[in-house]
Each structure stands twice: as C-alpha cells, then as structure tokens.
C-alpha positions as CSV (number, residue, x, y, z in Angstrom):
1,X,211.9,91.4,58.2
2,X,211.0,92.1,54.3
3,X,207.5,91.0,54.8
4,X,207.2,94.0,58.4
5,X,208.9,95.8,56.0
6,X,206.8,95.6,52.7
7,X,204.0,96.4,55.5
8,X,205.1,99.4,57.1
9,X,205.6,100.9,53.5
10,X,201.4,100.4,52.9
11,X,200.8,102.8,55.7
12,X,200.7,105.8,54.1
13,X,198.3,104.1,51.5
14,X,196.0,102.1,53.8
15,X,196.0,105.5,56.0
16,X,195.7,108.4,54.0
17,X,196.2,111.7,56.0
18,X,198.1,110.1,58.9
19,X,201.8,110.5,59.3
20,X,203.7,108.1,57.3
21,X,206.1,106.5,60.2
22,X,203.1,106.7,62.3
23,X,200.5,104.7,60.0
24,X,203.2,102.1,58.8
25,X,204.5,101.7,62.6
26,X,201.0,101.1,63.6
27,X,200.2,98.7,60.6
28,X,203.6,96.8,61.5
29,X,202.4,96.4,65.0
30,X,198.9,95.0,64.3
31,X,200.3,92.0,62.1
32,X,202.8,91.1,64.8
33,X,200.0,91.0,67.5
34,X,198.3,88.4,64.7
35,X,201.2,86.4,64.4
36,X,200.8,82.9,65.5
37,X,204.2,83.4,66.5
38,X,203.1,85.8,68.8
39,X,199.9,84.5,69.6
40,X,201.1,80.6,70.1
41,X,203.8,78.8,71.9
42,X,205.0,76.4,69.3
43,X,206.2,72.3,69.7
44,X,207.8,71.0,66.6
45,X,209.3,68.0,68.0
46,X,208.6,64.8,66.0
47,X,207.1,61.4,67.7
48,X,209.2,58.4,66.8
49,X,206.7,55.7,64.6
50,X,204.0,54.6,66.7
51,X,204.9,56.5,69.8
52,X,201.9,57.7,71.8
53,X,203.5,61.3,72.9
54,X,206.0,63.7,71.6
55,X,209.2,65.0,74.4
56,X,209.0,68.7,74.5
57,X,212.8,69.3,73.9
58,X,214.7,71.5,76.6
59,X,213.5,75.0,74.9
60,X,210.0,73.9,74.6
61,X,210.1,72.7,78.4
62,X,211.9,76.7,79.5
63,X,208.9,78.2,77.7
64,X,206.4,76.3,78.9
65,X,207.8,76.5,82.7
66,X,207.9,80.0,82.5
67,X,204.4,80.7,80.9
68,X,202.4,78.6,83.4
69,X,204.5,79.3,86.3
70,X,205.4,83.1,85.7
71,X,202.8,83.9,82.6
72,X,206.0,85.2,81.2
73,X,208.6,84.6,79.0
74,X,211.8,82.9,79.9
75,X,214.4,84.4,82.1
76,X,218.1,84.4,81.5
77,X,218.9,81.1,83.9
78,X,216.3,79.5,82.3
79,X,217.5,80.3,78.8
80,X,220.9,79.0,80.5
81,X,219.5,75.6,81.7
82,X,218.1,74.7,78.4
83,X,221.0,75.7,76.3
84,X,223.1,73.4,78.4
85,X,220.3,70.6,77.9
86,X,219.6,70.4,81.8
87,X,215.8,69.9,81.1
88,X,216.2,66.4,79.9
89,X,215.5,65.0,82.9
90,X,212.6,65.5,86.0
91,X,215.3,66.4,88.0
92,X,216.5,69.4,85.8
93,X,212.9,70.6,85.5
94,X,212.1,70.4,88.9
95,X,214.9,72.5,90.1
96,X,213.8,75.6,87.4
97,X,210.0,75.0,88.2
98,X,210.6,75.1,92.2
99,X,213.1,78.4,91.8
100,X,210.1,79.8,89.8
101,X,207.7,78.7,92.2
102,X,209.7,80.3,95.1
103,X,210.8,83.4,93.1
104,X,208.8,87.0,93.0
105,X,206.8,85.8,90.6
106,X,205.8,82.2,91.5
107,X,202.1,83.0,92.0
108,X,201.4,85.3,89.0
109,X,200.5,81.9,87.3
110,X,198.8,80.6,89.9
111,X,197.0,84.0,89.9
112,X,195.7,84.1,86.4
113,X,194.6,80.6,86.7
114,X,192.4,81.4,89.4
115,X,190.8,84.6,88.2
116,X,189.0,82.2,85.6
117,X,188.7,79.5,87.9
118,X,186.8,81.5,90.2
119,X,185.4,84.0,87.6
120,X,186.4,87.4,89.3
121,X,187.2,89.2,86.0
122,X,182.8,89.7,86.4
123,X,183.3,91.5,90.1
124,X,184.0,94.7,87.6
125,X,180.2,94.5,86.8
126,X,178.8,94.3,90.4
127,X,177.1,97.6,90.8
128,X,174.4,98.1,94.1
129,X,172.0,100.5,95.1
130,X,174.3,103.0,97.2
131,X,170.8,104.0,99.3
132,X,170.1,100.1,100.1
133,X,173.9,99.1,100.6
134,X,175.9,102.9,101.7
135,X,178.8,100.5,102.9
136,X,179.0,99.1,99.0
137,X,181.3,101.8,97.0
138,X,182.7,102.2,93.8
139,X,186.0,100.2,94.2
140,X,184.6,97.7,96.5
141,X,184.5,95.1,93.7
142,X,188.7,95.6,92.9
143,X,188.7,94.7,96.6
144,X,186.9,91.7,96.5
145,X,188.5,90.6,93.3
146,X,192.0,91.4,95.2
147,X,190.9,90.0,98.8
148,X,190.0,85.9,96.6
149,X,194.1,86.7,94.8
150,X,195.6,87.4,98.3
151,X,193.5,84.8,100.3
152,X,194.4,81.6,97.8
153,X,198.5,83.5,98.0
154,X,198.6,83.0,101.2
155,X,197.6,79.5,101.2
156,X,200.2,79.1,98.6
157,X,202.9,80.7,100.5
158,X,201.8,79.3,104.1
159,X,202.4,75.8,102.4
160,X,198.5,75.5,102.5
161,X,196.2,73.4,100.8
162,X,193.1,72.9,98.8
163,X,191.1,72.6,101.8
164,X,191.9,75.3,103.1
165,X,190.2,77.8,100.4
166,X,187.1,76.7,102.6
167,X,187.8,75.9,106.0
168,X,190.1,79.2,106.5
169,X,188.5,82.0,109.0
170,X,190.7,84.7,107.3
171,X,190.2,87.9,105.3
172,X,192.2,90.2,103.6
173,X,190.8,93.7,103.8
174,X,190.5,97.4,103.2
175,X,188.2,100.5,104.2
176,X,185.8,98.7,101.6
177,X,185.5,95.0,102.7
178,X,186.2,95.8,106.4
179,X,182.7,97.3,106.8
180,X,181.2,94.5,105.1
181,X,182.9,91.7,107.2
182,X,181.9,93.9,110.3
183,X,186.0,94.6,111.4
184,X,187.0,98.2,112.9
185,X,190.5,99.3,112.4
186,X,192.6,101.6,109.8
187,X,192.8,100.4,106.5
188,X,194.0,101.4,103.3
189,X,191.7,102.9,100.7
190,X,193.7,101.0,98.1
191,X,192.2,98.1,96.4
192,X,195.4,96.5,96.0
193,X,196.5,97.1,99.9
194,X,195.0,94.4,102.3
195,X,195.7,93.6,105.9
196,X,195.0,90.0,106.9
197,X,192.7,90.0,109.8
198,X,191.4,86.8,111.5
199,X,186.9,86.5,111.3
200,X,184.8,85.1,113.6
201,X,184.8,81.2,112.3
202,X,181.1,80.7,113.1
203,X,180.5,83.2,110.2
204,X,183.5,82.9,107.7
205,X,184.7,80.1,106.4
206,X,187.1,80.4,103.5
207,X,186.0,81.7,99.9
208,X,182.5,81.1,99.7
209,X,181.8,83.1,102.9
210,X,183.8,86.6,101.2
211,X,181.7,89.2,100.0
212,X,183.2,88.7,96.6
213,X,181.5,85.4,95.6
214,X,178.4,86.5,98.1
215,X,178.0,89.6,95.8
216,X,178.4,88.5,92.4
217,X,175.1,87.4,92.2
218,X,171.7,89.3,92.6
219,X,168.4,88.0,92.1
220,X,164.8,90.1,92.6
221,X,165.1,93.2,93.8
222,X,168.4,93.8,96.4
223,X,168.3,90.0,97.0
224,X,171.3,87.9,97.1
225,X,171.0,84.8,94.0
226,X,170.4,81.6,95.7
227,X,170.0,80.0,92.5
228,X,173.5,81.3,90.6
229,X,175.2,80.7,93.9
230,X,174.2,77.4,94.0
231,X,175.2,76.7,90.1
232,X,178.2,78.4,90.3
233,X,179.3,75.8,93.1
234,X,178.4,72.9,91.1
235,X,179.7,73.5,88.1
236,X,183.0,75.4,88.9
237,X,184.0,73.8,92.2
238,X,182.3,70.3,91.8
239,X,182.2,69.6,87.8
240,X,179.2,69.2,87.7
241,X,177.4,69.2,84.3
242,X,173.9,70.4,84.3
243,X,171.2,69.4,82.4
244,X,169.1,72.2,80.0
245,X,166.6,74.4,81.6
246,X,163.1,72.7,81.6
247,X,161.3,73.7,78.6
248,X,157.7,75.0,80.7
249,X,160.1,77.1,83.0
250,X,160.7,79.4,79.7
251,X,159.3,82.8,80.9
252,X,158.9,82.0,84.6
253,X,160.3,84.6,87.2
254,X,161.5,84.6,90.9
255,X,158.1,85.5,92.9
256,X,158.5,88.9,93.9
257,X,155.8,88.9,96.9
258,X,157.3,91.3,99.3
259,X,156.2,88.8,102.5
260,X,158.4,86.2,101.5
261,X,161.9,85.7,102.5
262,X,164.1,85.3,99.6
263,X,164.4,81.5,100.1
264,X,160.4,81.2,100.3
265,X,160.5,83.0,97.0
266,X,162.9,80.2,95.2
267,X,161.5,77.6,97.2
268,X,157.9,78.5,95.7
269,X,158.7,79.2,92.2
270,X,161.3,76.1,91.8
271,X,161.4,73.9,94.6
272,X,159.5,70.8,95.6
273,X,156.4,70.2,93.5
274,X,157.2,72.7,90.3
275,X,158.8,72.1,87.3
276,X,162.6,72.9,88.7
277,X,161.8,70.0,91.2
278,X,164.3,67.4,89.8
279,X,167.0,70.2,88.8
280,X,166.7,73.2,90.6
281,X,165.5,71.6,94.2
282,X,168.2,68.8,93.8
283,X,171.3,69.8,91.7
284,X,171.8,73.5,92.8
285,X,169.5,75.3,95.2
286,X,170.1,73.5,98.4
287,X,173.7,74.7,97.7
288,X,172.6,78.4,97.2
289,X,170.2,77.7,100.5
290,X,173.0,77.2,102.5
291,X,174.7,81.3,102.2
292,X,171.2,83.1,103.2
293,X,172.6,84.0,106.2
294,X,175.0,86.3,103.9
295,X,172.9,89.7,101.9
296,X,173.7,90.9,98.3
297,X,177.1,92.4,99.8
298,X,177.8,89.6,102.1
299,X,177.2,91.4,105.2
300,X,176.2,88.2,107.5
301,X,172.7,88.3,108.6
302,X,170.0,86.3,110.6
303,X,166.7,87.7,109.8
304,X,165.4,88.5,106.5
305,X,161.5,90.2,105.6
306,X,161.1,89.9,109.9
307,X,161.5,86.1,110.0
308,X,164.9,84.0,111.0
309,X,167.4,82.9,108.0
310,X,167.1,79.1,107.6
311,X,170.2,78.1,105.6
312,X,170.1,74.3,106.4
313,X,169.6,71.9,103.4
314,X,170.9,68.5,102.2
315,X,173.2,67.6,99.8
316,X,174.9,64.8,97.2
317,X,178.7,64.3,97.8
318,X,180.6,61.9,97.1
319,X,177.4,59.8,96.6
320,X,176.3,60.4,100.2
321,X,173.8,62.8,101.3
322,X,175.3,65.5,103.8
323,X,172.9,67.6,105.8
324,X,174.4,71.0,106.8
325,X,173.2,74.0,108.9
326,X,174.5,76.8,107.1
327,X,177.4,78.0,104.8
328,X,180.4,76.8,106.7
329,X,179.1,73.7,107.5
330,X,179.1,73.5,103.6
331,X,182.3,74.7,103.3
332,X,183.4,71.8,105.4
333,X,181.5,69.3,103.7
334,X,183.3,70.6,100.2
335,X,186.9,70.4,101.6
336,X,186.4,66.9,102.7
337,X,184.5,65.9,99.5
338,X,186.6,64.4,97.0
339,X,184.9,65.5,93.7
340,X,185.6,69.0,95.0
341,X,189.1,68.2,95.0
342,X,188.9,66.5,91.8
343,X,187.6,69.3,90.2
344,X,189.9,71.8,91.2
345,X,193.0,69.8,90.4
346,X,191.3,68.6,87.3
347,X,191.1,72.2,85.8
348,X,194.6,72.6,87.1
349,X,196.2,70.2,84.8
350,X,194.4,71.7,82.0
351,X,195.5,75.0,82.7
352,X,199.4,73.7,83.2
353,X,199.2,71.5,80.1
354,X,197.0,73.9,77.8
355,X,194.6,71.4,76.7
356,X,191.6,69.6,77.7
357,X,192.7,66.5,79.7
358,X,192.7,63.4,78.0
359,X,190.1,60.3,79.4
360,X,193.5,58.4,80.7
361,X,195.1,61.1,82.7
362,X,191.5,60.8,85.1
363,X,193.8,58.5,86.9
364,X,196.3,60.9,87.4
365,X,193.5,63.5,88.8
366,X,192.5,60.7,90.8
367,X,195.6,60.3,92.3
368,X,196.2,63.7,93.2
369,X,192.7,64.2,94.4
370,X,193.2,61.6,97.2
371,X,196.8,63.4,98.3
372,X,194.8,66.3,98.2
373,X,191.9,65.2,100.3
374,X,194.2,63.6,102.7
375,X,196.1,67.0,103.8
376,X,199.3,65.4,102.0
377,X,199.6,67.6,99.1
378,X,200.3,71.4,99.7
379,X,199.0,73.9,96.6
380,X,202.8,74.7,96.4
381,X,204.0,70.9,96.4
382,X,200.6,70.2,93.4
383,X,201.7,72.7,90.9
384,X,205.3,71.5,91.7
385,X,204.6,67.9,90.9
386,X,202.2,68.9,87.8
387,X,205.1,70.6,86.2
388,X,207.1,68.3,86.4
389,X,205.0,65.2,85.2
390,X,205.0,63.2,82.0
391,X,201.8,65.2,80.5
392,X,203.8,68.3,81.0
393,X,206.6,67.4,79.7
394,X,205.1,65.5,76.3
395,X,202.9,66.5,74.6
396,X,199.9,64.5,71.7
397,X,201.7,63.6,68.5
C-alpha cells in the first residue's frame, strides 16, 4: 500500500498539467496491471528432496479450477472448499470442476481455448469485395466467429464429442451466414443471436465446411486459399510440423491466368513436377483440394471458370493413405484419424496445465486420444477428467 501510495503522489510530476488525483490514479493503475501479481497465478509450494512434482495446495488447486474452467477468478464455494481443505483429494476437485463445468459459465474456458485453437480472433480482418460477394457484409465475420463458439457449445452441452466438430450437419445462423449456407427463414441481425438449423449433410459437415474457416483465407484475385487451408489443417488440427519454404520458390506467385480453375492454378505453380512437389503437393494441398467445392465466402459451389469442381485427392493419416471425394469425406477421414484426435487433446492439456506438455505425459494424450477416437470420451467428460489429473494437480519443481 506505501509503494501505490509513494506512486500515486508522482502523478502530478510525471504529468504536469493533468489533475493531480487523476494523473496519480492513472499512474497507480498502470503498475498494478504490471504486477506479476496481477499478471501471474502463483505456486509456491515446496517439492519434498528428490521428488519429481510439486502438490498444488487447496488454494492453488480453487485458482487454477476457476481460471481454466471459468477464465475467472474464484467464487465464494470455491473459496469455501479450499479453506476447509476439500481439494486434497480427486474426489474434492472433481465435485468443484463438474459444478463449474455445469454452471453458467462452464464453457467460457472452453471458449477462449478454442478461439486460439481455431484462430477466429483473425475473422475481424476478413474483408471482400461487396460487388463480387453482396451477400458478404460488414458483421458477417462476428457471425462466423460466433457461429465456430456456438457450434463446439453445443457439442459440449449435447454431451458431444471430438468427432463430432467434423461429422456434424449443423449451423448456427443469422441474416449474415443464412445467405451463405443457402437457408431462408427470419433471423436476427445480431452477431451474437443464432438459430441452430440442420444443412444438407452432402454439403456440410462440421467446422471445416462453415463459412468461417472457408473464408479466412483468400488467394489470387476473389479465390478461396487452397494452400492456407490446407496448412492450417495440418498444423492446427493434425500437429503437423512443416518443413521451411523451398529456397527457389522465394518470389514465385499463384498463376493468375484467368482460364484456369483455381486448383489448376496451385496445381501448376506447386504441384507435381515444381519445386513445392515434395511439400506443397504432399503435406498440405491435397487437404486445401478437398474444400473447392466451397468459394471465398463458403457459398458451396460445383463449377468454377465454366468447368466442374474436382475436390478429390489423397491423403496421409494415421500412416495410411485415404482417398476422399470432397470436403466431408475429409471431415470423416479427420474424426476417425487418431493424430487428429491427438492433436486436439494434446493442445488441450497445455491449455488446462499452462505449459508445454512434458515428453512423458504423450502417454497420457495417447490414452485419451484412443477414448476419444472410440466415441467413449465426451468433450464434457475430457476437460472433466483433465482437471482432475495428476498434471493438473502438481506442478514441475
């Protein structure tokens, strides 16, 4: 209190001409906002002599429930249970972690987690040409961003799971996304006010057929991305780590020749037999190939430049090649694959525990990959049991 104190009394000094409460409140506010007590959740807790991981104790346990559960601070019954030392145990934890899981605001973490996951903090930047796209408006991106939040809720709250983000024929949607997944009907204006409406499942399959993901990319012209789509599901649903750009592709450019479909153009200037042949035509692009059917807005299509969509390609999952015909084909391939699994539950951990997963716990991932890929693990029951594990609860001496 001396030290906020010694620094409120510097305002007035540090800003000359403002008004003295004014310039020392402001001053006072701007070192608590630096405070690693503000800024970090502290563990102090000691490791007995050789131990291999630290207990949280029962206050470090309410804090770090709350945070990755409600991305909030503690309530009052969880203040309660750790001052009576019910967080001890897995039992104790369980029972606060499900009542937050259940409670109004059970999916906030769950929320934020996905916004990075999924990267829709950049669907502020996607801007279109209103006299190509007239159905693409200013707050169509909010509604995409909201539509991915609402769509992976409702999994959550249906007792869903991970497969589902891609094998579900579902939207959520508003006067702005209802033109672009081709549904009549009155809707809300709002961004933030969807109505779930069922799609036609030979077009939509889950997250990577939404206009959201379909329009965050956008290559030559008013042409979707086929390569960023295809990265983008390799490295953030798969894991995959991708190798540095070739140096002799330095300077080279999508083909722009107006003849071409877009998959002509990417298939010219780094498919088979040109320098993105062992990267480009095997890691990623067959990926993007697989959403042509789907324009820079994802409107669906099947012709593009006067010729028929061809969205069929081959792929490496789980070590096994996997021919598809279009997007949800892929989408079904993904929710059986493992490494899809893997990854998503991977990045989960790290999220819950707030560090970078250590080699051992791969066997944990492992082990909740399989549930997962099994349909035994709901996205509920996941974030249930991660909470209450042994890496939650302990942390790295």
């Amino acid at each position: 209190m001396t030290t906020h104190l010694g620094i409120f009394n510097q305002g007035p000094t540090l800003y000359p001409g403002v008004e003295a409460f004014r310039a020392g409140a402001s001053l006072v506010i701007q070192a608590m906002l630096q405070s690693p007590y503000f800024l970090y959740r502290t563990e102090l807790g000691t490791a007995a002599a050789g131990a291999s991981q630290v207990p949280l104790n029962d206050w470090e346990v309410a804090s770090k429930l709350a945070f990755t559960i409600a991305n909030t601070m503690p309530d009052e019954a969880l203040f309660t249970a750790a001052s009576a030392g019910k967080l001890h145990d897995k039992d104790g934890v369980a029972a606060e972690a499900k009542r937050l899981l259940d409670g109004p605001t059970g999916t906030t973490g769950l929320r934020n987690f996905n916004l990075q996951v999924y990267r829709l903090g950049t669907y502020d930047g996607i801007v279109r040409d209103p006299t190509v796209f007239p159905d693409f408006t200013a707050n169509t991106p909010a509604a995409m961003r909201e539509e991915v939040l609402k769509f992976i809720e409702w999994i959550f709250s249906e007792g869903r799971g991970i497969k589902d983000f891609y094998t579900s024929p579902v939207g959520f949607v508003n006067a702005q996304l209802a033109p672009l997944y081709g549904v009549t009907g009155n809707f809300s204006s709002d961004p933030k006010v969807l109505t779930k409406v069922d799609l036609d499942p030979t077009q939509r399959s889950g997250l990577l057929t939404q206009p959201g993901f379909l329009a965050s990319y956008i290559s030559v012209g008013n042409e979707p991305d086929i390569i960023h789509r295809g990265v983008f599901i390799a490295t953030r649903l798969l894991c995959k780590e991708l190798p540095p750009p070739d140096p002799k592709a330095a300077g080279k450019s999508i083909d722009a020749s107006p003849n071409l479909t877009n998959r002509e153009r990417v298939e010219k200037t780094t498919g088979i037999g040109t320098c993105g042949q062992s990267c480009h035509a095997a890691l990623f692009n067959p990926l993007g190939y697989a959403f042509e059917n789907y324009d820079a807005v994802g409107k669906y299509r099947t012709m593009d430049v006067g010729k028929p969509v061809i969205a069929s390609d081959s792929y490496e999952l789980d070590g096994e090649l996997k021919s598809f015909e279009n997007g949800v084909e892929l989408s079904g391939l993904l929710a059986e694959a493992k490494e899809m699994h893997a990854c998503y539950l991977q990045n989960m951990l790290s999220y819950l525990q707030g560090r970078e997963l250590a080699d051992e716990q791969q066997t944990t991932v492992d082990y909740y990959a399989r549930l997962s890929r099994a349909g035994m693990l709901s996205l509920h029951d996941v974030e249930l049991d991660m909470a209450t594990s042994d890496a939650f609860l302990n942390r790295l001496p």
